[in-house]
N, C-alpha and C positions, 0 to 999 in steps of 0.2 A: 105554715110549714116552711123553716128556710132550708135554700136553697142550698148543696153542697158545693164547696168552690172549686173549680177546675183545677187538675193538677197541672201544672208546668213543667216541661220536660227539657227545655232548650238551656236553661243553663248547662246542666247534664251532659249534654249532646255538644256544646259547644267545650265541655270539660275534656271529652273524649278526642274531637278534631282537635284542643289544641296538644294533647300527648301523641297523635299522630302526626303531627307537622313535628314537633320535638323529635320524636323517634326517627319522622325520615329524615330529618336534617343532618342529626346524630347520624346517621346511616353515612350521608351524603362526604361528611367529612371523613367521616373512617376510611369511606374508598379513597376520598382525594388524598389522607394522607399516608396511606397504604401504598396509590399507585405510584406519590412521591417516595416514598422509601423504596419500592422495589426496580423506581427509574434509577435513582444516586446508586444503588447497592449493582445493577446492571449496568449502568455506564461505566462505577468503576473497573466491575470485573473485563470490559471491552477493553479497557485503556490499559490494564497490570495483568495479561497474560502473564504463566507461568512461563521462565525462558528454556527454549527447547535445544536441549544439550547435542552435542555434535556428538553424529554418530558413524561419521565416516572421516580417513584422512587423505590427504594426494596421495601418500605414501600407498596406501594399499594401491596404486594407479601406475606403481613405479616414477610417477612425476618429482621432479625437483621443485621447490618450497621452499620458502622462508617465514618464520610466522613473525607478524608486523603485530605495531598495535601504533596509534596516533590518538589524540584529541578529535574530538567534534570540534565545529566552528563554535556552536552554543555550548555555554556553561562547561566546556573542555572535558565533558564526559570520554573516559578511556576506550577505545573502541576496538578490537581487536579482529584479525584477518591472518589472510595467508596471499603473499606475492608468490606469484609462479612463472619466470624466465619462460618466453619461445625459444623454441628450440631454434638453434640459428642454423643457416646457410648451410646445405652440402656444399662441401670444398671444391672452388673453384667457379664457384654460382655467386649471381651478383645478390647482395645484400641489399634487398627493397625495403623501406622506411615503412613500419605497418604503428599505427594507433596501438599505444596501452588501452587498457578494456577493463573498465572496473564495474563489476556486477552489483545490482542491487537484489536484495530479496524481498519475498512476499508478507504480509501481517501474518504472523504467530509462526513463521520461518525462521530458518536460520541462514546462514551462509550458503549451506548445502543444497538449499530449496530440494529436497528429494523427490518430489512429485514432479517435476520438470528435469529432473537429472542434472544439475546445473555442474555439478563436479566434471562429465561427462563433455558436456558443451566446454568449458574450463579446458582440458583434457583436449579437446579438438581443436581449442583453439591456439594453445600452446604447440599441439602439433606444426600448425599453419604459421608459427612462427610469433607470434602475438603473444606479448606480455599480458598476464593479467592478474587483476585484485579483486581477491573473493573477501568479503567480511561481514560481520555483525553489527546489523545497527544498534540501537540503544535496547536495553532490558529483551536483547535476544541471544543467543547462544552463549561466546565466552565475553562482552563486551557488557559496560557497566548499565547506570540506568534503570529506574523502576517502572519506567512508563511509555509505553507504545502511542504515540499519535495518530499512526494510518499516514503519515505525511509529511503534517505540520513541522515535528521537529527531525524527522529522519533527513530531513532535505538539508539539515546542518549539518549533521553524521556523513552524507554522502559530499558534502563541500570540505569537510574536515580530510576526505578519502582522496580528491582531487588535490587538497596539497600537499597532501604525503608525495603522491605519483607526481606530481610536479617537482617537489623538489627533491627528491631519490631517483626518480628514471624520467627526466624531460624527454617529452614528445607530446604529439597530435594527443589528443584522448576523445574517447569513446564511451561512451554509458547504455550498459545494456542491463535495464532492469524486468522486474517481473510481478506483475498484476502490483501491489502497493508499491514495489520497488518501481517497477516501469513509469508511474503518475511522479513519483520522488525523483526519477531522473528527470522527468518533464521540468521540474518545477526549480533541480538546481542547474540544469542547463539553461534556464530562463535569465538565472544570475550570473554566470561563470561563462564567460566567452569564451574561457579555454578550450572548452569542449567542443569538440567539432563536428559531434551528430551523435542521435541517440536511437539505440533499437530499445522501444518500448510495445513489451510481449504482454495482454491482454490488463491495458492498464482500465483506470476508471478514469471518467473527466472530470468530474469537481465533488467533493466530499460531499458538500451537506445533498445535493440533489442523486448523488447515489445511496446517503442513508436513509432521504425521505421517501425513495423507493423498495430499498432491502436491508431496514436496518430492523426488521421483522422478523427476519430469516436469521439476523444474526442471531438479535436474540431469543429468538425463539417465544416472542410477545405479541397481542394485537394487535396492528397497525395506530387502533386508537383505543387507550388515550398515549401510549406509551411511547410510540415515536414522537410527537412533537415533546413530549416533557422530556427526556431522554433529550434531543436536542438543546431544550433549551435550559438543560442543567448540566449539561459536557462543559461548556465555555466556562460556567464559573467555577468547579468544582474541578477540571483539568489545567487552565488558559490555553486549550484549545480553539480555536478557529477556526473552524471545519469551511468557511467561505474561503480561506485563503488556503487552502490546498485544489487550487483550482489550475486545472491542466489546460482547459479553455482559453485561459488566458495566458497559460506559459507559451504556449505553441505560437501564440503571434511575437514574443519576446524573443523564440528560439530563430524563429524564422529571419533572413533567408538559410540559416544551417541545415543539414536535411534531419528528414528522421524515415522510420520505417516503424511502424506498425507492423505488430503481429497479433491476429487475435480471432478464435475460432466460433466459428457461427454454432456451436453446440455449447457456450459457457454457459455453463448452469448458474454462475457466482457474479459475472461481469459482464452483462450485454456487449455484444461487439460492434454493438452501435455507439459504446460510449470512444470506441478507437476511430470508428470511421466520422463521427462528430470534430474530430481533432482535425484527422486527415485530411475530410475536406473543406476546411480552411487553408490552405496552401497546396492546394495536389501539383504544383508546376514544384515544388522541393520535397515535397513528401511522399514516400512508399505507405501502401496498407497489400500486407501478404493475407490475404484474406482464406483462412482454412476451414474447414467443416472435421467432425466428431472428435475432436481430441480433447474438449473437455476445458475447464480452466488453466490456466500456464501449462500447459501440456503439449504444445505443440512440438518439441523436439523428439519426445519418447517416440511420437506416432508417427512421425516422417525424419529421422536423425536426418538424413544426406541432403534431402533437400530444404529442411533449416539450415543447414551450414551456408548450402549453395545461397539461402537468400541472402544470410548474415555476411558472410566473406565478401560476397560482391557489392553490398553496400559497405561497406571498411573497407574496400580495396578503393573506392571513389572517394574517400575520405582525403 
C-alpha cells in the first residue's frame, strides 16, 4: 500500500507574508507621503496668511497723520504706514529732545495690533510729545508682499522704516515692537546702530526653538511626525531660516544699548521665559517689567498708566 505524500503548506504561507510586507510598506509610504503633503500644504498656509485689513484710523482719535509708504531694505517691497507728529511744547515750556518711536506688529497683525491697543499707546505717546511710525510689514494690512516670515524678512521692512525716519525726521530712535514685532526689533537693532534702545513687549528668543516647542499649537498637528518635517521643509520651500531669527544672539549685538522687556507670566502664546532668557544676559543695561494675567501682547489694555509709566521712563533715558 503506498504511502500518501504530505501536503506542504509553506509556500502558501510564505505567499501570504510576502502580500503582508507589500501591503504594510504600501501603507508605510502613503502616510510618509500624505504627512509630506500635509507638512508643504501647512507650512505654506503659516507663511501666506491672509492680510488683515485695517480697521481703525488716527483720525477716529482726533490725532494728526500723515500716511507714508517707503521701500523695505529687501527686494524694495512697498510698505505702507502712518507718521504721527507729538504734540509739541505748551507755550513757554522748554522743548526736550524725545526719540522717534517706530512700532512693530505682531504675526498675522496689522499695524493696528488691536489686541494690545497699539493705536492707543500711539495716542499716549504723541500726547507725551513723541513722534511716531505705525506701519505694515510685508503681506500685512495695506503694504505689499505675499509672504510672512515670523522675522526673517520683517527685520528688512523694519530697517527699510528706520530710514524713512532718518531721513524725513532725524533724531535718536526707539523700536517698540510686539510679540513677532518685538523679536524683529531685537534683530534690526542688532544691525542698525541708529537705534538707541528697544522696548520689546512679550517677544520670542530664537524661531526654530520656539517652533520646535509650539509649532503644534499653531498648527494644530502632532508634535510628531509633523514638527520636525514642517521644519525641515520651511527652509526650501520659503528660504526661510528660522536659525537666523534669533534674538539670543541679537541682544549681545544690541548691548551695551539698553532694552526693556515687557512680558507676562500668564502668556499662553510666548513663555516669558523666552524674554527673561534675553534679559539676563546683560541685566547691568537691560529692564525686564515683568507682569502677570494680561495674557499675550496684552500688557497695556490691563495696566494702561502704568505701561506708559514704564515706557516713557525708559525713552526719557534714552
Amino acid at each position: 500500500m503506498r504511502a500518501t505524500p504530505a501536503i506542504t503548506r509553506a509556500p502558501r504561507r510564505r505567499r501570504s507574508l510576502g502580500r503582508q510586507i507589500r501591503s504594510l510598506a504600501g501603507l508605510i509610504l502613503f502616510l510618509f507621503i500624505a504627512s509630506v503633503g500635509i507638512s508643504v500644504y501647512v507650512g505654506w498656509k503659516l507663511t501666506h496668511p491672509a492680510p488683515l485689513a485695517l480697521s481703525d484710523s488716527p483720525e477716529h482719535y482726533g490725532m494728526t497723520f500723515e500716511s507714508i509708504e517707503f521701500p523695505s531694505r529687501q527686494e524694495g517691497i512697498l510698505l505702507k504706514g502712518w507718521y504721527l507728529p507729538g504734540k509739541p511744547p505748551a507755550e513757554g515750556t522748554e522743548a526736550i529732545a524725545k526719540p522717534n518711536i517706530i512700532m512693530a506688529h505682531g504675526y498675522k497683525n496689522n499695524r493696528l495690533q488691536t489686541t494690545t491697543q497699539a493705536i492707543r499707546i500711539a495716542q499716549d505717546l504723541t500726547e507725551r510729545g513723541y513722534n511716531v511710525m505705525m506701519f505694515d510689514f510685508r503681506n500685512s494690512g495695506e503694504s505689499g508682499g505675499t509672504m510672512t516670515s515670523v522675522g526673517y524678512y520683517e527685520k528688512y521692512d523694519l530697517l527699510g522704516a528706520i530710514d524713512w525716519m532718518k531721513t524725513q525726521h532725524p533724531a535718536k530712535i526707539a523700536l517698540l515692537g510686539f510679540s513677532m514685532g518685538g523679536t524683529t526689533s531685537l534683530l534690526a537693532a542688532a544691525e542698525e546702530p541708529s537705534v538707541a534702545g528697544v522696548i520689546a513687549d512679550s517677544p520670542f528668543n530664537h524661531l526654530t526653538h520656539y517652533l520646535q516647542d509650539n509649532l503644534s499649537v499653531w498648527s494644530h498637528l502632532p508634535n510628531i511626525p509633523f514638527t520636525p518635517l514642517i521644519l525641515g521643509i520651511l527652509p526650501r520651500l520659503t528660504g526661510i531660516d528660522p536659525d537666523q531669527v534669533d534674538g539670543l544672539s541679537a541682544v549681545d549685538r544690541i548691548y551695551p544699548r539698553p532694552v526693556l522687556f515687557i512680558h507676562s507670566t500668564d502668556d499662553p502664546s510666548i513663555p516669558y521665559t523666552n524674554s527673561e532668557s534675553m534679559w539676563e544676559k546683560h541685566k547691568d543695561r537691560f529692564e525686564f517689567w515683568k507682569t502677570s494675567g494680561a495674557g499675550h501682547a496684552r500688557n497695556y489694555p490691563e495696566a494702561p498708566q502704568e505701561y506708559m509709566k514704564h515706557v516713557t521712563e525708559f525713552l526719557d533715558k534714552l
